[in-house]
PDB file of N, CA, C, O and CB in Angstrom:
ATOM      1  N   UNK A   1     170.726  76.240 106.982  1.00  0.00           N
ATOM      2  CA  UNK A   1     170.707  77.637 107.388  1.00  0.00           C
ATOM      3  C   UNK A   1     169.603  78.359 106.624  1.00  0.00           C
ATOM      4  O   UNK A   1     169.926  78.406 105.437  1.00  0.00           O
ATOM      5  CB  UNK A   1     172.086  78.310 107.139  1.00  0.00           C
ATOM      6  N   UNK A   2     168.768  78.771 106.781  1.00  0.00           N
ATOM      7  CA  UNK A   2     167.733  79.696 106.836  1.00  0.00           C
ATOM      8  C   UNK A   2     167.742  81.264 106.940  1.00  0.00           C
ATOM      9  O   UNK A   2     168.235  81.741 107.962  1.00  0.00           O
ATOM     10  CB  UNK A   2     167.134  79.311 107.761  1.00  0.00           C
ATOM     11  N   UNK A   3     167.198  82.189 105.893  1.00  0.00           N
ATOM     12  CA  UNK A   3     167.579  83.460 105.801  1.00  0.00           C
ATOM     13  C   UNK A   3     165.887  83.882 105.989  1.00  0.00           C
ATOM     14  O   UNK A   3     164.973  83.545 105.237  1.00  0.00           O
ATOM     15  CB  UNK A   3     168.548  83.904 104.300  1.00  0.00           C
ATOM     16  N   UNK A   4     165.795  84.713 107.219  1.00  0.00           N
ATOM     17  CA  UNK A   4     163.977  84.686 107.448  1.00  0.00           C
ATOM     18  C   UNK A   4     164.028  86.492 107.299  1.00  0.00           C
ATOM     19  O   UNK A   4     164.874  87.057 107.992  1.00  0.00           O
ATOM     20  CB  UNK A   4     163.157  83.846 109.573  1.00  0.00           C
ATOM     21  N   UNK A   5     163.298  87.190 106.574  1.00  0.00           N
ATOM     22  CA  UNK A   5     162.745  88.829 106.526  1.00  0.00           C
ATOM     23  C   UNK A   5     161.860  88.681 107.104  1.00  0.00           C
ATOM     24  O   UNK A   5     161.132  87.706 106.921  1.00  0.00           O
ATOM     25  CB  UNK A   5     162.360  89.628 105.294  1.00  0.00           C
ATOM     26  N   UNK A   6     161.583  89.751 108.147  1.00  0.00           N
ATOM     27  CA  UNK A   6     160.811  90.458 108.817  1.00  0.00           C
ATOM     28  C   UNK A   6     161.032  92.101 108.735  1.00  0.00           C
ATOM     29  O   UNK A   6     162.028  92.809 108.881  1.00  0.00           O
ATOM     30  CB  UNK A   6     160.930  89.923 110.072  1.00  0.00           C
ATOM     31  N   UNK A   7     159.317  92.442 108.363  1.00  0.00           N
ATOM     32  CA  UNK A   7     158.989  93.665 108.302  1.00  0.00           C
ATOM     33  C   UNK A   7     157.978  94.190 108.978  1.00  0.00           C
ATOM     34  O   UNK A   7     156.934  93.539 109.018  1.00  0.00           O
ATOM     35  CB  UNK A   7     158.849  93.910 107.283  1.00  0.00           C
ATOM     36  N   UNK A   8     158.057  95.559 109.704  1.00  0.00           N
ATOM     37  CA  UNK A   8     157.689  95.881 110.219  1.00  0.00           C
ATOM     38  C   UNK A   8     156.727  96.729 109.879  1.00  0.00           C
ATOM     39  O   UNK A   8     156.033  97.217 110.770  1.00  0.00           O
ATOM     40  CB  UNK A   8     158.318  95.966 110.698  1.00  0.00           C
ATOM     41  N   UNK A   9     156.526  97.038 108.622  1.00  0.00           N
ATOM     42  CA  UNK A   9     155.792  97.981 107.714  1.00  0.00           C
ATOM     43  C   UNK A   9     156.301  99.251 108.110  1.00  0.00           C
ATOM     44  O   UNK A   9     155.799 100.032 107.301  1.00  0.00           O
ATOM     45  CB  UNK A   9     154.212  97.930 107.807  1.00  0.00           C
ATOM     46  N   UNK A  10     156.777  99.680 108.636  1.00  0.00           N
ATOM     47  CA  UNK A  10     157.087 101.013 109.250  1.00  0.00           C
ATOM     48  C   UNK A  10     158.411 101.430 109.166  1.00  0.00           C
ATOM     49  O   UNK A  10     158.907 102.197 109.991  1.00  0.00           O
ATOM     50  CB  UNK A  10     156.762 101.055 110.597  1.00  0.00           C
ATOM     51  N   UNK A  11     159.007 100.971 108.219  1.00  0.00           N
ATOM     52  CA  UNK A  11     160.387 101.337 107.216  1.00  0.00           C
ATOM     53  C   UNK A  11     161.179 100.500 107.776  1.00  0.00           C
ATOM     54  O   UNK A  11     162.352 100.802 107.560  1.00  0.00           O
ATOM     55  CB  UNK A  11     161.113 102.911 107.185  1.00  0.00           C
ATOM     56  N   UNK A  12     160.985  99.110 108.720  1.00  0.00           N
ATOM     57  CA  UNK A  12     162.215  98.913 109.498  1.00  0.00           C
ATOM     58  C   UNK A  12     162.579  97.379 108.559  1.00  0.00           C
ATOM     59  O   UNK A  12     161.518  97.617 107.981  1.00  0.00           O
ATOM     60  CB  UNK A  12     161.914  98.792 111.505  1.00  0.00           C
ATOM     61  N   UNK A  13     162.902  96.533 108.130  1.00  0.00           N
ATOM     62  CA  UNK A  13     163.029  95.096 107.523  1.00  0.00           C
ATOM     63  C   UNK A  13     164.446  94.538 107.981  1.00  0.00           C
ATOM     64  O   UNK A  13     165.580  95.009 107.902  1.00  0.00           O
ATOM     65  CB  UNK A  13     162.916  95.117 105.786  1.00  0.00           C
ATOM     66  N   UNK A  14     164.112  93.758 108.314  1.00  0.00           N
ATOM     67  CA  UNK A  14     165.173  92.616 109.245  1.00  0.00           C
ATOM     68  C   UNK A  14     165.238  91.835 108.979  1.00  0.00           C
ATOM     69  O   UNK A  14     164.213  91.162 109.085  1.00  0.00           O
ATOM     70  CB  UNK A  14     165.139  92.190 110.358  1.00  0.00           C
ATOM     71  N   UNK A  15     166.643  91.073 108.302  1.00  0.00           N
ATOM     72  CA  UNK A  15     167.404  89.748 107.679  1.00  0.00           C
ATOM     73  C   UNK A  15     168.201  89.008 108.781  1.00  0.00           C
ATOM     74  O   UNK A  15     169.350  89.289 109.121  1.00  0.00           O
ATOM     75  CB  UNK A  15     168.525  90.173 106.441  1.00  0.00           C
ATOM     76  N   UNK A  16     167.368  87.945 109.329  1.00  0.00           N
ATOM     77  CA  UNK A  16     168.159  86.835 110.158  1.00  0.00           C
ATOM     78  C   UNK A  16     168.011  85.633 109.413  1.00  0.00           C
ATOM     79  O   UNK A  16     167.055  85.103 108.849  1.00  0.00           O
ATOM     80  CB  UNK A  16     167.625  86.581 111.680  1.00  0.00           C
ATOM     81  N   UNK A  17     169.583  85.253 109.606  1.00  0.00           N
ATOM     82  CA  UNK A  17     170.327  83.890 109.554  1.00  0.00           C
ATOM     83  C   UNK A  17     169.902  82.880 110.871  1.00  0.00           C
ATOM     84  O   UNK A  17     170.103  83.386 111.975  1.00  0.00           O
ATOM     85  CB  UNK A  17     172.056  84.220 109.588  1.00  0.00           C
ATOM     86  N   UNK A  18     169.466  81.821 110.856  1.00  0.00           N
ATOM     87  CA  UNK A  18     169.401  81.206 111.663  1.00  0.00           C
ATOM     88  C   UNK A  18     169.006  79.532 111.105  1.00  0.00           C
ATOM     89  O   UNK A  18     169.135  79.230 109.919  1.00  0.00           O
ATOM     90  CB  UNK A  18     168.591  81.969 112.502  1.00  0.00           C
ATOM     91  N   UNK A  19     168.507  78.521 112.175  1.00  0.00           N
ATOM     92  CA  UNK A  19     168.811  76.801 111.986  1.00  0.00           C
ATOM     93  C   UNK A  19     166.750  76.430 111.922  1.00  0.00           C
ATOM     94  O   UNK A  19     165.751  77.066 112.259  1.00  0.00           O
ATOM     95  CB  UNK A  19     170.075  75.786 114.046  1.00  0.00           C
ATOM     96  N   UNK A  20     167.007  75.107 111.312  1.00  0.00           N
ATOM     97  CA  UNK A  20     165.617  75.036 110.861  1.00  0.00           C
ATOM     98  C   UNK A  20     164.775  74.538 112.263  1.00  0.00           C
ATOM     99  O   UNK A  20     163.552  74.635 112.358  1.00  0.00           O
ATOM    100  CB  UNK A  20     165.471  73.909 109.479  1.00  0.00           C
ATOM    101  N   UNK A  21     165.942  73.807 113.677  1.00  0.00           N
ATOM    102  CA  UNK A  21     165.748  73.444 114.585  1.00  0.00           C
ATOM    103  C   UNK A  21     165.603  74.643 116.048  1.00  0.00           C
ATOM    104  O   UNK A  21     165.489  74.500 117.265  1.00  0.00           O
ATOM    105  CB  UNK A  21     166.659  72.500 114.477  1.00  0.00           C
ATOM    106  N   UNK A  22     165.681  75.736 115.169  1.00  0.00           N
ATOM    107  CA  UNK A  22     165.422  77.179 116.306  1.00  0.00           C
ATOM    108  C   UNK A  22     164.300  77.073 116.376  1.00  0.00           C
ATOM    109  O   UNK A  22     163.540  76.484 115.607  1.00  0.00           O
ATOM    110  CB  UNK A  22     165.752  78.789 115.956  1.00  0.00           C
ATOM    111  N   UNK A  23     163.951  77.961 117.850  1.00  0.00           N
ATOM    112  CA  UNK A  23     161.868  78.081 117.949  1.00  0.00           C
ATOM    113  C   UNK A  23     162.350  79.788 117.930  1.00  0.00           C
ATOM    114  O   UNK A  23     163.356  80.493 118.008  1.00  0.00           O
ATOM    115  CB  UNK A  23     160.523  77.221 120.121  1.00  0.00           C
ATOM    116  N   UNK A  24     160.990  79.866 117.784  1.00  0.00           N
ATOM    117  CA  UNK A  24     160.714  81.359 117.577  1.00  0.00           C
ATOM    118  C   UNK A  24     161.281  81.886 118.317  1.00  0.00           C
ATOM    119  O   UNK A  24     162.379  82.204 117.861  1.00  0.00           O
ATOM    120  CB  UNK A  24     159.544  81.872 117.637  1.00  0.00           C
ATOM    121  N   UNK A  25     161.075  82.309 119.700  1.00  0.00           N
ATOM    122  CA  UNK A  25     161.959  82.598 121.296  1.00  0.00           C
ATOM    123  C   UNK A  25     163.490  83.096 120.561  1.00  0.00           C
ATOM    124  O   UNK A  25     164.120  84.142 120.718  1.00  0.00           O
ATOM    125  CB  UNK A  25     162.220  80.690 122.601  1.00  0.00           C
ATOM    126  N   UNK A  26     163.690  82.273 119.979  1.00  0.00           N
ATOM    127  CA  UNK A  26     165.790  82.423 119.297  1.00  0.00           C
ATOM    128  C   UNK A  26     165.621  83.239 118.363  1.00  0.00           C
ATOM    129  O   UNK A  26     166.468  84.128 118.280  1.00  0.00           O
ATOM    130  CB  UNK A  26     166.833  80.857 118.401  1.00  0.00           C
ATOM    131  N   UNK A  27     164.579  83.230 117.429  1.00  0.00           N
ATOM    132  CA  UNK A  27     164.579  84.000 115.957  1.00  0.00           C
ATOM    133  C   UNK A  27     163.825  85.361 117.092  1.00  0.00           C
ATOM    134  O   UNK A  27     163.409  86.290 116.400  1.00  0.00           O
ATOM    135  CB  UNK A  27     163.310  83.054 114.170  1.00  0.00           C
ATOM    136  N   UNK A  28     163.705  85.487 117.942  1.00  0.00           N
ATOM    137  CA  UNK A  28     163.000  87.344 118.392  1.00  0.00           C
ATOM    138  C   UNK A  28     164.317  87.760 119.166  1.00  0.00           C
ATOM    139  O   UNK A  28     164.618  88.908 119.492  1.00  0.00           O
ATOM    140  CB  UNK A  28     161.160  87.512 119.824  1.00  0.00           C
ATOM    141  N   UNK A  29     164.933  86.777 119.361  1.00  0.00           N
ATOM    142  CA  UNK A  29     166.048  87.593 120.219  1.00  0.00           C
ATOM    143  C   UNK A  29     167.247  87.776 119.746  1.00  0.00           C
ATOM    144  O   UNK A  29     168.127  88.408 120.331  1.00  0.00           O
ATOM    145  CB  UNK A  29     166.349  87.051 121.413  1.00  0.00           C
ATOM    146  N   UNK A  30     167.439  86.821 117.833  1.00  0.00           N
ATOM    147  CA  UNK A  30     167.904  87.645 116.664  1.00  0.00           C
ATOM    148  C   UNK A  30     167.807  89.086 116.790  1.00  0.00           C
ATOM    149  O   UNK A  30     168.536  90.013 117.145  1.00  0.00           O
ATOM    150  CB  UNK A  30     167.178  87.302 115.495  1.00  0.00           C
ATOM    151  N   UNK A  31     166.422  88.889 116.289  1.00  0.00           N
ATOM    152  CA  UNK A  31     165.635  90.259 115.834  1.00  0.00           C
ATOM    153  C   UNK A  31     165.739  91.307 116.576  1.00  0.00           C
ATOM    154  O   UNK A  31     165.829  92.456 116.143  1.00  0.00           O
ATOM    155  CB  UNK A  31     164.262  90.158 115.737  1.00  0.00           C
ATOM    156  N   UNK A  32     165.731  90.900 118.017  1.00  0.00           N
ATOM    157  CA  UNK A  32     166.136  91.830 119.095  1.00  0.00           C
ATOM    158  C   UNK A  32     167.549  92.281 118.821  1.00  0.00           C
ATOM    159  O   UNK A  32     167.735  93.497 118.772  1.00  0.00           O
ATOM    160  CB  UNK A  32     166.033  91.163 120.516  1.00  0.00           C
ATOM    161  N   UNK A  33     168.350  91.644 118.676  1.00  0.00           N
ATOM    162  CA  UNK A  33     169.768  92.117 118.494  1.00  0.00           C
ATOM    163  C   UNK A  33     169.899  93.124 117.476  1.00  0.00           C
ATOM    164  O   UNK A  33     170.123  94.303 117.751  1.00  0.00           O
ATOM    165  CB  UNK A  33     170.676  91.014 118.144  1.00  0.00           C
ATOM    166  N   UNK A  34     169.778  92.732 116.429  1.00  0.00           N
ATOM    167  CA  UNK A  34     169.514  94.014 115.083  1.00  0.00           C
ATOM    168  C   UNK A  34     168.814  95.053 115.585  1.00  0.00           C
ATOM    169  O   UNK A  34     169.260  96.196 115.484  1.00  0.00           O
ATOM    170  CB  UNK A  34     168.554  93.555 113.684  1.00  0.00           C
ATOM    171  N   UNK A  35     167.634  94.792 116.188  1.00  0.00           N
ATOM    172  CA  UNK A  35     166.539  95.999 115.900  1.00  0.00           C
ATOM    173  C   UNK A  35     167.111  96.815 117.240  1.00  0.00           C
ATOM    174  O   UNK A  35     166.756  97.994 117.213  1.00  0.00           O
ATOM    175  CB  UNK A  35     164.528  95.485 115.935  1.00  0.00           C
ATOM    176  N   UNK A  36     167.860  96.485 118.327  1.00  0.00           N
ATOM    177  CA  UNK A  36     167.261  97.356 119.584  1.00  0.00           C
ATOM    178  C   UNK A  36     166.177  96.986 120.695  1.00  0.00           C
ATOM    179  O   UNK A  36     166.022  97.419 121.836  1.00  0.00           O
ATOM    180  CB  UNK A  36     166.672  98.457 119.018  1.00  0.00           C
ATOM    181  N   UNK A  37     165.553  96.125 120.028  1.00  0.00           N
ATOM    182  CA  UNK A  37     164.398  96.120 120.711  1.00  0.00           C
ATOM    183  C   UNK A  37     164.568  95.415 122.041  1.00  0.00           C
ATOM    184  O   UNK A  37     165.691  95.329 122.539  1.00  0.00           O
ATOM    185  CB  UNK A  37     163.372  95.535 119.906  1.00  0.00           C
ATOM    186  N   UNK A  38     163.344  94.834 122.721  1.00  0.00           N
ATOM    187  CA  UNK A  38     163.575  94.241 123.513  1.00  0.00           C
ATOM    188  C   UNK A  38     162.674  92.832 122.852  1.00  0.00           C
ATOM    189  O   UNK A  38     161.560  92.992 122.354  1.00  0.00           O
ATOM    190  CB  UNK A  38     163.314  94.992 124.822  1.00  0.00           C
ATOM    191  N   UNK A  39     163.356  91.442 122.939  1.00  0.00           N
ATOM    192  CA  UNK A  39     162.885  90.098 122.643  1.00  0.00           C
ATOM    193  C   UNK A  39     161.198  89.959 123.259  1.00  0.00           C
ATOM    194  O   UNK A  39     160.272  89.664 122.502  1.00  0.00           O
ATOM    195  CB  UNK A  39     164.035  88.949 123.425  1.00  0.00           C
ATOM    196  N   UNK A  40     161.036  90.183 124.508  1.00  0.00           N
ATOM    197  CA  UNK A  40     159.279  90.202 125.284  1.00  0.00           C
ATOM    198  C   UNK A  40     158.646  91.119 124.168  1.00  0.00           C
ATOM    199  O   UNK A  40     157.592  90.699 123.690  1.00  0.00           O
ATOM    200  CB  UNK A  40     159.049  91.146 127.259  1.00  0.00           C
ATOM    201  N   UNK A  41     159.339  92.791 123.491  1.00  0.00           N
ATOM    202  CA  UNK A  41     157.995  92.893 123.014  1.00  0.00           C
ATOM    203  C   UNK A  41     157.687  92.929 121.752  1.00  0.00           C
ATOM    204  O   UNK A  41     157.084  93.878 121.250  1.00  0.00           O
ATOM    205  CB  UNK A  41     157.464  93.834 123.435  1.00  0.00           C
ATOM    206  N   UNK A  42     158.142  91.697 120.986  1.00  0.00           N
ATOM    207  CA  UNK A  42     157.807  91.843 119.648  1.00  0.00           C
ATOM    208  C   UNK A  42     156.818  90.524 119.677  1.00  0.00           C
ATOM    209  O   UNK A  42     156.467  89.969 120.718  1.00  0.00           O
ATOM    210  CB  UNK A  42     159.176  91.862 118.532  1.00  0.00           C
ATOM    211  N   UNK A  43     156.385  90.073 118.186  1.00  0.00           N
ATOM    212  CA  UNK A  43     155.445  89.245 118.143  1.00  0.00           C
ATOM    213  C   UNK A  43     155.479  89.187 116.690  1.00  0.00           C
ATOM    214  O   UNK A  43     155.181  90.079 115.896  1.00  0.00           O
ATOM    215  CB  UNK A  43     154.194  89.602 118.855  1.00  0.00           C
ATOM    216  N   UNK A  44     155.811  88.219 116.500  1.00  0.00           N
ATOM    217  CA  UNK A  44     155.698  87.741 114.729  1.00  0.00           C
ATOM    218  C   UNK A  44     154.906  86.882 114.700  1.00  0.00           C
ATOM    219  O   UNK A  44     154.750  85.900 115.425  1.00  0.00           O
ATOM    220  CB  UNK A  44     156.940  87.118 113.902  1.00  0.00           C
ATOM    221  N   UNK A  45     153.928  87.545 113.112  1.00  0.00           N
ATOM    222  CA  UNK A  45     152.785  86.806 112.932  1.00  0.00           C
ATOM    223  C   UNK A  45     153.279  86.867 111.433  1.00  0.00           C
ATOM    224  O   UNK A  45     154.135  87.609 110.951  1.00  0.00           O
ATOM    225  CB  UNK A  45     151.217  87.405 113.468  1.00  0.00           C
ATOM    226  N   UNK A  46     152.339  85.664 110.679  1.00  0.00           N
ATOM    227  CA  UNK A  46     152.108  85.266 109.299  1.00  0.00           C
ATOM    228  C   UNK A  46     150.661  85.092 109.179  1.00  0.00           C
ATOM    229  O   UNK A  46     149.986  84.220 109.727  1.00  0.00           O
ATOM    230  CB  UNK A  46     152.871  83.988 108.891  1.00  0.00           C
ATOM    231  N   UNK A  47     150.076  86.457 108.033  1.00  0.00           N
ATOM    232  CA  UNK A  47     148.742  85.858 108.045  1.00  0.00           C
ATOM    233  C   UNK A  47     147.978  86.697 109.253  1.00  0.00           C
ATOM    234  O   UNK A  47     148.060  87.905 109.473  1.00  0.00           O
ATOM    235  CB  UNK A  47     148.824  84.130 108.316  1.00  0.00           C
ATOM    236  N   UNK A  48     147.207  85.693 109.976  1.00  0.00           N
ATOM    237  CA  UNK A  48     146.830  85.772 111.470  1.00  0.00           C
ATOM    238  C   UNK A  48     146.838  85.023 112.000  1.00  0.00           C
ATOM    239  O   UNK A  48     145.816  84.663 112.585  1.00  0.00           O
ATOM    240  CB  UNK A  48     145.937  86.099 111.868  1.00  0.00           C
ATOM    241  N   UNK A  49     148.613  84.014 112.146  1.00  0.00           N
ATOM    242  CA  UNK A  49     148.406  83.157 112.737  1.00  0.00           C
ATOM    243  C   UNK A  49     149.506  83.988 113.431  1.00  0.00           C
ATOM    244  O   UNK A  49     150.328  84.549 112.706  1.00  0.00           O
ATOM    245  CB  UNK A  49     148.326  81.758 112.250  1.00  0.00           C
ATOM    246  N   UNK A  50     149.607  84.135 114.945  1.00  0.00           N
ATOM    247  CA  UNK A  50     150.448  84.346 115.826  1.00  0.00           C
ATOM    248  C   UNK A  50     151.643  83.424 116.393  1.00  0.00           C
ATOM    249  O   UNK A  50     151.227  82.370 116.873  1.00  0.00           O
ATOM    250  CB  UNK A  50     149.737  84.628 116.618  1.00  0.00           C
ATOM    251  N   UNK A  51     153.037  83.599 116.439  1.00  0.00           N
ATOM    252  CA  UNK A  51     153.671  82.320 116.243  1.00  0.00           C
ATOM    253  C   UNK A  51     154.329  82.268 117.585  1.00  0.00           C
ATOM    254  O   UNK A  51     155.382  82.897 117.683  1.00  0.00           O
ATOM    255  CB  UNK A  51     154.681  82.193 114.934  1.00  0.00           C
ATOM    256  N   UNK A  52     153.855  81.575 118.720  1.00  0.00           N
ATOM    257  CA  UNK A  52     154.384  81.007 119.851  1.00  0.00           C
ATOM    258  C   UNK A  52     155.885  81.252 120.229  1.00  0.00           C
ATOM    259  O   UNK A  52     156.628  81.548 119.293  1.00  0.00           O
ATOM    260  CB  UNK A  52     154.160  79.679 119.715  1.00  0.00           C
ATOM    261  N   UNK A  53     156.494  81.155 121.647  1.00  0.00           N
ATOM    262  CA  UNK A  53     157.849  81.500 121.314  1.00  0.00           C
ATOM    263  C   UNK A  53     158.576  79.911 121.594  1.00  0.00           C
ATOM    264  O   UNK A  53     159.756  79.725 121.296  1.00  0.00           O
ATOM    265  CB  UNK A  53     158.478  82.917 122.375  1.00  0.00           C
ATOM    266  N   UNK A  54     157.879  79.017 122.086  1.00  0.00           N
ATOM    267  CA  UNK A  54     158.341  77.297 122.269  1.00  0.00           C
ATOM    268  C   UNK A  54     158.249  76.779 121.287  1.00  0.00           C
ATOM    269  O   UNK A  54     158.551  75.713 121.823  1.00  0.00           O
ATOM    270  CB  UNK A  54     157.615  76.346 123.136  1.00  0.00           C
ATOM    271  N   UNK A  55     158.068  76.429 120.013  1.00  0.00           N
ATOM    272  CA  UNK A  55     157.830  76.242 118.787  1.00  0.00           C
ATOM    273  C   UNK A  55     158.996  76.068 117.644  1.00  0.00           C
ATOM    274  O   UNK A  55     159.438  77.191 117.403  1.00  0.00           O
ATOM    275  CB  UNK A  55     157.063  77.223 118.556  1.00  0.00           C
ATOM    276  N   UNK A  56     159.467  75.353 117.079  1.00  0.00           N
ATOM    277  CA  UNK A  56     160.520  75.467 116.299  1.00  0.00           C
ATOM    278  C   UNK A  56     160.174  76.496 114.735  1.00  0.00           C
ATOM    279  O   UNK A  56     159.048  76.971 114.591  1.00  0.00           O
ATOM    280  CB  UNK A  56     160.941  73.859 116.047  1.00  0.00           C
ATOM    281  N   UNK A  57     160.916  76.657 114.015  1.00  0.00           N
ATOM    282  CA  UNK A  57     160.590  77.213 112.712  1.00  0.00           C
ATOM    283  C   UNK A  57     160.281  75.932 111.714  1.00  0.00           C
ATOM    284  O   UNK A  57     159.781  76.037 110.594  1.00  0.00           O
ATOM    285  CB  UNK A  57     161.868  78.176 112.169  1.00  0.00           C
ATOM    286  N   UNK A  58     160.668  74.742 112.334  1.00  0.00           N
ATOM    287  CA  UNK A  58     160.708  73.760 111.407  1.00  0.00           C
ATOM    288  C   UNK A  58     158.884  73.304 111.583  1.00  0.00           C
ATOM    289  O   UNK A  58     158.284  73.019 110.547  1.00  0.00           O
ATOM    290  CB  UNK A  58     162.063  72.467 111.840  1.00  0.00           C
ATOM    291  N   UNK A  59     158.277  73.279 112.668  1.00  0.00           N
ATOM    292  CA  UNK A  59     157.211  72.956 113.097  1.00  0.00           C
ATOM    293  C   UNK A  59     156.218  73.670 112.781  1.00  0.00           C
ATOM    294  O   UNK A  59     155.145  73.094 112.960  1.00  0.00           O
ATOM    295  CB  UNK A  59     157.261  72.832 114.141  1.00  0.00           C
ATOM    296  N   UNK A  60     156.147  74.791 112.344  1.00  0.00           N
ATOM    297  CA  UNK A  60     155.363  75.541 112.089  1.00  0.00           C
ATOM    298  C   UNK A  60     156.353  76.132 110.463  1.00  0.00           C
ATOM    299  O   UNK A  60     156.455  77.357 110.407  1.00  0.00           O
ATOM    300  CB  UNK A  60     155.006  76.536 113.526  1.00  0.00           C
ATOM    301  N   UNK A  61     156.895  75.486 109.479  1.00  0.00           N
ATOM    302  CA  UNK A  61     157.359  75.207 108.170  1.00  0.00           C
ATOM    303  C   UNK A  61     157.719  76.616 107.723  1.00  0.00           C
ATOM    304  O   UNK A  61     157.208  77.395 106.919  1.00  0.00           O
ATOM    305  CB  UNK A  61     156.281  74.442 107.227  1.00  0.00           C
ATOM    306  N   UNK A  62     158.817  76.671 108.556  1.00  0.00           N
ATOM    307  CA  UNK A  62     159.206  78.374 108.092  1.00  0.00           C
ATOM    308  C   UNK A  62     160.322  77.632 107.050  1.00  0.00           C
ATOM    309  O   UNK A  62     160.925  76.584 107.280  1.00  0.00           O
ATOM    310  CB  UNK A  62     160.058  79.809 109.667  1.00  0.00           C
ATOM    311  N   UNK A  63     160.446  78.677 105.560  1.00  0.00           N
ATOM    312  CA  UNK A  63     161.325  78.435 105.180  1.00  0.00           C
ATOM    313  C   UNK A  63     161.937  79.210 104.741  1.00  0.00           C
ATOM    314  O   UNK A  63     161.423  80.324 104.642  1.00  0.00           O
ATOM    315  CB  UNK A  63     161.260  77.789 104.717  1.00  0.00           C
ATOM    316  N   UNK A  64     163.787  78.944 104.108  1.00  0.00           N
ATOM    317  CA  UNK A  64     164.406  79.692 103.697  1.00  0.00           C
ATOM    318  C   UNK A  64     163.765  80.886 102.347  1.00  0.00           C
ATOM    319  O   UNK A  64     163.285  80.703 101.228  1.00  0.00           O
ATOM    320  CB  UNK A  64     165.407  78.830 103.483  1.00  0.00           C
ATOM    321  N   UNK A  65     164.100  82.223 103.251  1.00  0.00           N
ATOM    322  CA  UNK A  65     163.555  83.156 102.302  1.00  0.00           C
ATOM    323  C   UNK A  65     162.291  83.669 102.379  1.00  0.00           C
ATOM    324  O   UNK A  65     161.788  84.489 101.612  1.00  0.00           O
ATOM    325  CB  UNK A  65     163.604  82.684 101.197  1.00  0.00           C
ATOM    326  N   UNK A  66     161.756  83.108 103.419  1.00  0.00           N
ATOM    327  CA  UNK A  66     160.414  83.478 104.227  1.00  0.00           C
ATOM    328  C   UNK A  66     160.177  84.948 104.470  1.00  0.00           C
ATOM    329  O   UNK A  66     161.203  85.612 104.617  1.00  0.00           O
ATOM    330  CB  UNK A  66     160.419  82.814 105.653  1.00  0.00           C
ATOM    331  N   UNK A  67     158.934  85.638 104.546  1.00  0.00           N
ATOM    332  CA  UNK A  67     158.849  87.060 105.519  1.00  0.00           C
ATOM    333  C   UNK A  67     157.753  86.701 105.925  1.00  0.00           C
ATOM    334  O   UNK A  67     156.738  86.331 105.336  1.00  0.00           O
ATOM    335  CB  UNK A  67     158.853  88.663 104.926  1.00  0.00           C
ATOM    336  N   UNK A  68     158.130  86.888 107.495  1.00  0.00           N
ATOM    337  CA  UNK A  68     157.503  87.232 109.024  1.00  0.00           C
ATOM    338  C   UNK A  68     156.872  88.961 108.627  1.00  0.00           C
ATOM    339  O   UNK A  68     157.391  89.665 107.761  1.00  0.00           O
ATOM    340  CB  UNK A  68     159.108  87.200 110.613  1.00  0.00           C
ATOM    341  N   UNK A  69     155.877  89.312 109.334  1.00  0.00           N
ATOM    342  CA  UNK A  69     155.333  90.079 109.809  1.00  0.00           C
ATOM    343  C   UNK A  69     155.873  90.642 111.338  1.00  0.00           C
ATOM    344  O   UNK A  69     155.700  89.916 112.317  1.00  0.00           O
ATOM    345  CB  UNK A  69     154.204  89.576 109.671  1.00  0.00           C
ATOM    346  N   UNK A  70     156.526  91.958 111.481  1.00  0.00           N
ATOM    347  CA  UNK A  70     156.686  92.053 113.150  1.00  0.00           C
ATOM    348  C   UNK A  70     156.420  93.204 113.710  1.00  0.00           C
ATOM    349  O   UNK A  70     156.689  94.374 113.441  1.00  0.00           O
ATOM    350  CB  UNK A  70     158.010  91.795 113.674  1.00  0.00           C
ATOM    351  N   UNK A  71     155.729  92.558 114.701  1.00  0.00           N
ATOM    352  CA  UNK A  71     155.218  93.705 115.534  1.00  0.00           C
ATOM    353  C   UNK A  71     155.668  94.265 116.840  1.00  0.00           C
ATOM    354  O   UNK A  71     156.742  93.851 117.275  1.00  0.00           O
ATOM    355  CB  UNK A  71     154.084  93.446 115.769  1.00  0.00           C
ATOM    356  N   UNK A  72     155.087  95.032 117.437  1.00  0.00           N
ATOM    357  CA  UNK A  72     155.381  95.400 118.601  1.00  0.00           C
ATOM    358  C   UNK A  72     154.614  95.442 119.663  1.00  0.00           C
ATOM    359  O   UNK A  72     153.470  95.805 119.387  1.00  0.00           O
ATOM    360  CB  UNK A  72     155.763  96.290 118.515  1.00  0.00           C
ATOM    361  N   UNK A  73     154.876  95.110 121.259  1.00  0.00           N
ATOM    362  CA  UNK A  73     153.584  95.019 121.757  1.00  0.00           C
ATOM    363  C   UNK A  73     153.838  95.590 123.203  1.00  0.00           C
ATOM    364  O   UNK A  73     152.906  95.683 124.002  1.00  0.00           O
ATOM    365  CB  UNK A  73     152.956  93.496 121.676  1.00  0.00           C
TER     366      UNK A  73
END
């Protein structure tokens, strides 16, 4: 189990629980649940790497205690 922060810079920071075998797609529609939002328009990046929504967290080495970058689009 995996505890991933995402911040939005814009006062909002979001703590999801989730599996090391989730793809991104599952961890935005977490995020969607907390935030309100809608899952299509966010976009988490690390860096400037933009992170796909077919993709696992394990594949692209997200780990426990991680912070995502999230945006809106």
């Amino acid at each position: 189990m995996l505890e991933i922060t995402c911040n939005d810079r814009l006062g909002k920071k979001v703590r999801v629980k989730c599996n090391d075998d989730d793809t991104i797609g599952d961890l935005k529609k977490l995020i969607a649940a907390q935030t309100g939002t809608r899952a299509d328009k966010i976009v988490l990046k690390k860096w400037y790497t933009i992170f796909k929504d077919h993709v696992t967290l394990g594949d692209y080495e997200i780990h426990d205690g991680m912070n995502l970058e999230l945006y809106y689009q």
